[in-house]
N, C-alpha and C positions, 0 to 999 in steps of 0.2 A: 492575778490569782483566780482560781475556779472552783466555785462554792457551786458543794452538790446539796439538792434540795431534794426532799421527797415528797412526791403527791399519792395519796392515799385516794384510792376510786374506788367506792364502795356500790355493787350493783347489790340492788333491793328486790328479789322477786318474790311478791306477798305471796302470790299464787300456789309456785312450786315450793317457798323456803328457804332458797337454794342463796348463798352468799357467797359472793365471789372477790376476792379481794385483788387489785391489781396496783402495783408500783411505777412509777415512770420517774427516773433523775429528769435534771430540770441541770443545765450548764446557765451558768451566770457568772459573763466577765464585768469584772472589776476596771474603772477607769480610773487611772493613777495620774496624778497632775505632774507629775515626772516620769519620764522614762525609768524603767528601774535597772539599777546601773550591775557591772559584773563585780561578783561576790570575789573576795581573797580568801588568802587559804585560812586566816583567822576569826571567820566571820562577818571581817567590814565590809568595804566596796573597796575596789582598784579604780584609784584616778591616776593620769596623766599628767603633769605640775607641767604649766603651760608658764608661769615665773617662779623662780626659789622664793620658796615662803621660808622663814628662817629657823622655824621652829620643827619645820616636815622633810625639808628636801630641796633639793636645787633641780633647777630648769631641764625638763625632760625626762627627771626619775616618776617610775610607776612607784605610786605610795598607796598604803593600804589606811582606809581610816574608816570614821563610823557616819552611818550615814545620815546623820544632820549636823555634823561638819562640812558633808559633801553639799548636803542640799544647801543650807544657810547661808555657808559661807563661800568656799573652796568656787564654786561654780557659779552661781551668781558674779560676785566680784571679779570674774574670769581668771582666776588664778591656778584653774585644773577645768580640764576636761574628760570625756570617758576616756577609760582605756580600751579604745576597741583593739582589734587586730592589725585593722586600717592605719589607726594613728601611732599605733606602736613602732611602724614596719617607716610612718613618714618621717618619725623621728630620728630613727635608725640614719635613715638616709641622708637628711639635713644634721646629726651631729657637728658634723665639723662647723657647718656653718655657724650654728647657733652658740659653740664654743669659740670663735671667732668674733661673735657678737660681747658673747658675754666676757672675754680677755677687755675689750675694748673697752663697754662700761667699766668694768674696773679700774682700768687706765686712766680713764680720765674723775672716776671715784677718788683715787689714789691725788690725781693733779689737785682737785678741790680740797682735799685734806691736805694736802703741802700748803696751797693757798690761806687755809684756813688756821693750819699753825702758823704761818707768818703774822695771823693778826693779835693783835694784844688788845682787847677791848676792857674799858673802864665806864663801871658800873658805879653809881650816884646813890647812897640810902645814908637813914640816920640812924645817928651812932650817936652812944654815948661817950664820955673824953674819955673811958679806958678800950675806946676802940668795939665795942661790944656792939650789934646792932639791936634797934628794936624792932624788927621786924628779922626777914632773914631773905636771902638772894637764895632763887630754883632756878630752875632750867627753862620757866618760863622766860624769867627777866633775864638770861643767859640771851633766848635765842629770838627776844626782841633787841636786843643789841647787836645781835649778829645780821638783824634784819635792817638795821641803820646802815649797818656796812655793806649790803646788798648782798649778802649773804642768807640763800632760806631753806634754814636746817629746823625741821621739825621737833616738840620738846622730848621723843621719847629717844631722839639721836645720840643726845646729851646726855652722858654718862655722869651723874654724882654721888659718891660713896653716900651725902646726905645734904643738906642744905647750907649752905653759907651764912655763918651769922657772926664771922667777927671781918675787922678789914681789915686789907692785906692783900698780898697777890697769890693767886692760885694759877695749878695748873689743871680743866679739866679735860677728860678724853669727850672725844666722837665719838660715834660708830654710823661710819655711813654704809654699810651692810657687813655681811656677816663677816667678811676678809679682810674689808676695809678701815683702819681705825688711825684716827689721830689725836693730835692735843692740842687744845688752847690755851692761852693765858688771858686769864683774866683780874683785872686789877677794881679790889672793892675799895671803895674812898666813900669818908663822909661828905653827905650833901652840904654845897653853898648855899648858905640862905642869905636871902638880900635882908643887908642893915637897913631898919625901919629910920628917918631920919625926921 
């Protein structure tokens, strides 16, 4: 940005009287700790989605957002870059590749949710005799058991209409990205506790 300043030069001559008043702008550049990125036709910035964020866009769409989204997030965590001219035209031309890449992830996304409906994992809490717990089973205690089975699916993967608090067997979903979805079974049972003797 260029911020115009004005200097006000005043000559004094006691002598003759005579006052003369003179202007001169003054250009003053602004140093930005970021580049400043290209405007969309809404006001935001235009980035580049270098991976599908799941809530903006998928891999290689121009997205238009605000810009401390861009700054914050988007770009730091490398998940966008500018949209220049340059990167537009590299994307264009590696398309196919990178839709090749990303069939593939899916592929084997797809493989680990088949893997992962095949497993049936049993979860340990206390209950009361009509089955009731006192506490309740999340998606944390979901996907530390999923972590036993060497399975490591993060808790926001795990899909729960709401919390589990009676026992019983369930079925909940996955979602290992935005195409990709599956189901587990998971069986609540009251805990063993050892008979004090």
């Amino acid at each position: 940005m260029i911020f115009n300043s004005t200097i006000i030069i005043i000559n004094h001559q006691f002598q003759g009287l005579t006052m003369s008043i003179k202007t001169k702008k003054l250009k003053r550049t602004r140093n930005f700790p970021y580049r400043p990125l290209p405007k969309g036709e809404h006001g935001g910035v235009e980035l580049l989605l270098i991976h599908s964020v799941e809530s903006l866009g998928k891999q290689g769409e121009v997205v238009e957002v605000r810009p401390g989204y861009a700054y914050n997030y988007l770009i730091p965590h490398g998940l966008a870059t500018f949209a220049s001219d340059h990167h537009k035209r590299m994307v264009d031309k590696h398309k196919v590749k990178l839709q090749q890449i990303e069939l593939q992830r899916q592929a084997e996304l797809r493989k680990l949710a088949a893997e992962i409906g095949k497993q049936s994992i049993t979860i340990e809490a206390n209950a009361t005799e009509d089955g009731h717990l006192y506490g309740s089973v999340g998606a944390a205690e979901i996907a530390a058991a999923l972590k036993n089975n060497e399975f490591s699916l993060s808790v926001d993967q795990i899909k729960l209409e709401g919390p589990l608090k009676e026992l019983g067997l369930y079925t909940v979903k996955i979602r290992l990205a935005s195409e990709v979805e599956g189901e587990l079974k998971v069986w609540v049972v009251p805990a063993v506790q050892a008979e004090a003797n």
